[in-house]
PAMARDREN-631448 format. One record per residue (C-alpha): residue in three letters; x, y, z; residue number from 1. Coordinates in steps of 0.2 Angstrom, whole numbers, plus 5000, padded with zeros to 4 digits. Example, Ala and Ser with C-alpha at 12.3 -4.5 7.8 and 13.67 -1.06 7.14 Angstrom:
2
ATOM  aa    x    y    z   i
ATOM ALA 5062 4978 5039   1
ATOM SER 5068 4995 5036   2
***
This chain:
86
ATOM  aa    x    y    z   i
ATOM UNK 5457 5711 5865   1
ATOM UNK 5454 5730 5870   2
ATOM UNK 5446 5733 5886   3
ATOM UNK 5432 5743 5886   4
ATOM UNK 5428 5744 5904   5
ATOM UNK 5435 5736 5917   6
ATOM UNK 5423 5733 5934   7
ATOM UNK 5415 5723 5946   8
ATOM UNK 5401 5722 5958   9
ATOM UNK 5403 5714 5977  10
ATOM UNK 5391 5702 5982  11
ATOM UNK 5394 5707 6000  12
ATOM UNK 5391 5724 5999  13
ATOM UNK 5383 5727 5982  14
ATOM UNK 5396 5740 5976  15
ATOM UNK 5402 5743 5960  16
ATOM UNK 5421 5746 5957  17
ATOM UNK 5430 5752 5941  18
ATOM UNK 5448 5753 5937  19
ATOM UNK 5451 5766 5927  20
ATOM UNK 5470 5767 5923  21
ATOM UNK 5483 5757 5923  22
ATOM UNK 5488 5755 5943  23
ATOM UNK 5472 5761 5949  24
ATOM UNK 5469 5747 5960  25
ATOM UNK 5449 5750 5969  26
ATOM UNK 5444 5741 5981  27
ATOM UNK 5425 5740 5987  28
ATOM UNK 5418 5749 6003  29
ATOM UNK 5420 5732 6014  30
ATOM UNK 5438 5726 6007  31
ATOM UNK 5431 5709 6002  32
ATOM UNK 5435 5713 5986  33
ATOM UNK 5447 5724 5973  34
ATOM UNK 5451 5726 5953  35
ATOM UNK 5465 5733 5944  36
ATOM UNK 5470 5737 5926  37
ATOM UNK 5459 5749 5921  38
ATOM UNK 5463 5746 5901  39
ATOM UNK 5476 5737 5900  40
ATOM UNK 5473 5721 5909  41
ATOM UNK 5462 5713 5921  42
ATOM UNK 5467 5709 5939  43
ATOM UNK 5454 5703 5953  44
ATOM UNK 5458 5701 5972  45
ATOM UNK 5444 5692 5981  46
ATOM UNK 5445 5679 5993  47
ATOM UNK 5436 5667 5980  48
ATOM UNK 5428 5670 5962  49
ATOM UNK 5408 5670 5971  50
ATOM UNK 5410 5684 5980  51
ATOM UNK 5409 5698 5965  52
ATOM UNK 5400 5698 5947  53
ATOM UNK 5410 5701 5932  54
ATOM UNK 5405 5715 5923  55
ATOM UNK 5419 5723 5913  56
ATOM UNK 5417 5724 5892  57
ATOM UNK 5428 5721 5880  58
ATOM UNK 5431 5717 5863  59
ATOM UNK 5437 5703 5854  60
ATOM UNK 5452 5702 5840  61
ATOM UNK 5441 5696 5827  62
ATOM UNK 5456 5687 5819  63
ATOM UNK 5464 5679 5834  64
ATOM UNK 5446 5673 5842  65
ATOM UNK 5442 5666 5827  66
ATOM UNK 5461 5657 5825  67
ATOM UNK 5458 5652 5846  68
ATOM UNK 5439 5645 5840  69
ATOM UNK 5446 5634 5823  70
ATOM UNK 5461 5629 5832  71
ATOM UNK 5473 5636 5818  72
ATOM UNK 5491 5643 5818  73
ATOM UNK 5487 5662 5820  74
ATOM UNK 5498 5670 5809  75
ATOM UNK 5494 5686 5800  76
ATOM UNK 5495 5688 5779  77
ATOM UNK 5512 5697 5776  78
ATOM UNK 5528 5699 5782  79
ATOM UNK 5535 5680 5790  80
ATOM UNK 5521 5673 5786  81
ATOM UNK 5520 5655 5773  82
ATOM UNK 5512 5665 5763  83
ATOM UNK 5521 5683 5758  84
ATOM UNK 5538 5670 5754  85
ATOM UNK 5547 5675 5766  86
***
């Protein structure tokens, strides 16, 4: 998965926060809520999952998704895989 962006909004005071770098942890103007990340990963503080809207974009590995969706052993064609004989 690559992160695109990687924000929220606050319910309580309608702000919208954005990581924008690894460690840059925001938090909203009234506290109730905070993201870090920026592209690397996804962290959310909040007191509970209501009180901000998700509203980050990302992309999705089109070959692990589609292993996740099919249920199959994700393993890529090539070196240790069944099929290169090794």
């Amino acid at each position: 998965m690559k992160i695109i962006k990687n924000c929220i909004q606050c319910k309580a005071c309608g702000e919208v926060i954005e990581s924008n770098s690894i460690y840059d942890f925001v938090s909203c103007s009234c506290g109730k809520c905070s993201v870090d990340g920026g592209l690397e990963y996804f962290q959310r503080v909040a007191e509970t999952r209501d009180i901000f809207v998700e509203m980050s974009q990302f992309e999705e590995d089109w070959f692990f998704a589609g292993c996740v969706k099919i249920g199959t052993r994700c393993s890529r064609v090539g070196a240790g895989s069944e099929e290169s004989g090794k």
